[in-house]
N, C-alpha and C positions, 0 to 999 in steps of 0.2 A: 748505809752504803754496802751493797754485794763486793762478796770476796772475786776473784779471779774464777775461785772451781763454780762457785753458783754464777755467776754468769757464765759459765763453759757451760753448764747443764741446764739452764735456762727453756725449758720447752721441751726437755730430755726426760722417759723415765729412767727413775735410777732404778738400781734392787739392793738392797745387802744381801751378805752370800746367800744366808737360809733361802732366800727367795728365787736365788739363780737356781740352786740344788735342784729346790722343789719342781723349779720351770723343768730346767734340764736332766728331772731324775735321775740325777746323782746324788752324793751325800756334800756335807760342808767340806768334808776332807779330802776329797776326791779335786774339787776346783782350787781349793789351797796348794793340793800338789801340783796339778795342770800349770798354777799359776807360779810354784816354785819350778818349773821343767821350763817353762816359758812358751809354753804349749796355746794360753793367751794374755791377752794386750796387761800388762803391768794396769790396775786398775788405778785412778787417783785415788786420795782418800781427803773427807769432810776434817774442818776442824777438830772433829771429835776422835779421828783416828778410823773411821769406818770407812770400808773401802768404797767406792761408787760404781757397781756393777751396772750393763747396758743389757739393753739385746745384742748389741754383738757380740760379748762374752758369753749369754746362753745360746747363741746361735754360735758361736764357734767349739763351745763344749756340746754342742751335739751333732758338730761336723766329726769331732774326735770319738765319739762312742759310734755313729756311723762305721767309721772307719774301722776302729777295734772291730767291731761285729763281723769288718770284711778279712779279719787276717793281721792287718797290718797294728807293727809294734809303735807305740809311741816311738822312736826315735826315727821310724817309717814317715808318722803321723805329723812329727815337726817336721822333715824334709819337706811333707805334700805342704804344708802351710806356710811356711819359704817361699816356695814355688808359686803358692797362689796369691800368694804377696809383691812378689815382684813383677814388675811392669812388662817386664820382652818374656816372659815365660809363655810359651805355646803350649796349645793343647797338646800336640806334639810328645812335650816332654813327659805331661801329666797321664798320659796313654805309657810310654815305655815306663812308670813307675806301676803303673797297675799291670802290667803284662811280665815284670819283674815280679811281682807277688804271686800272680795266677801261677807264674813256674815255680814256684815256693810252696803253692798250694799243693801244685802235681803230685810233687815229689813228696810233700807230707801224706798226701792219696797213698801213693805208692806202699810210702813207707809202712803207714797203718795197715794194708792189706795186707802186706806179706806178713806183719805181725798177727792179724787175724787168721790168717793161714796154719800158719805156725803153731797160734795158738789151738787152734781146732785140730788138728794134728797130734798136738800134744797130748789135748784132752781127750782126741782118739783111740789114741796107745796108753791109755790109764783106763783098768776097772772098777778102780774104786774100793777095791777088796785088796785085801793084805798089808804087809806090817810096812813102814812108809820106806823102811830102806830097799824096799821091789818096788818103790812108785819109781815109772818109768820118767814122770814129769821133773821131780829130783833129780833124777840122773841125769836129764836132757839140760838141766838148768847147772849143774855143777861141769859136766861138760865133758863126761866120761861114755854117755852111749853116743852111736853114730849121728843120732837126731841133737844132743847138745853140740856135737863139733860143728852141725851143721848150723847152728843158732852162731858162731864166732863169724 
């Protein structure tokens, strides 16, 4: 006589984790955590205690490395998975999350240039010669020449 979970998986392949990992090139520890975030489906588990992974667990752990790749933080990544879980969610809404990122992105653009700026600037006004209490990049950085005040 079949338990409940083998007739639920009846016609289903399973995977144990190692096998989701390898699908969805992650490690075992990576989908353990996914799965402690609740990032995906609570898997059931075999009488033996092993969990019963699907394709839609390795297709949902490689909706979430997509994602990461685009920016967005897991706690971003469970919002968009909410969202595409539930029934009356529009595209709509799934467009102002990605248009909330891209302005996230801007401003980290931003941010990094002016630091590459800065930084080349810095590494301008430095020769490279002399004893480190004349490095001009020291002083800019403790915040005592014109160009450190400017760095606050």
């Amino acid at each position: 006589m079949k338990s409940d979970i083998e007739k639920k998986y009846a016609g289903v392949t399973t995977f144990k984790i190692g096998e989701v990992a390898r699908r969805a090139k992650v490690n075992k520890e990576t989908v353990r955590y996914y799965e402690k975030r609740n990032l995906i489906p609570d898997p059931d588990r075999r009488r033996s205690g092993y969990r019963i992974f699907t394709k839609r667990h390795i297709d949902q752990i490689k909706f979430i490395k997509r994602a990461q790749e685009l920016g967005f933080t897991l706690n971003e990544i469970k919002e968009l998975l909410e969202l595409r879980m539930k029934e009356d969610t529009s595209c709509h809404e799934i467009k102002k999350e990605a248009e909330v990122k891209y302005k996230d992105v801007v401003t980290k653009i931003e941010d990094l240039q002016r630091i590459k700026e800065t930084l080349t600037s810095l590494i301008d006004s430095c020769s490279g010669a002399g004893p480190k209490g004349d490095c001009p990049i020291l002083e800019a950085l403790e915040g005592e020449s014109e160009k450190g005040k400017k760095l606050r």
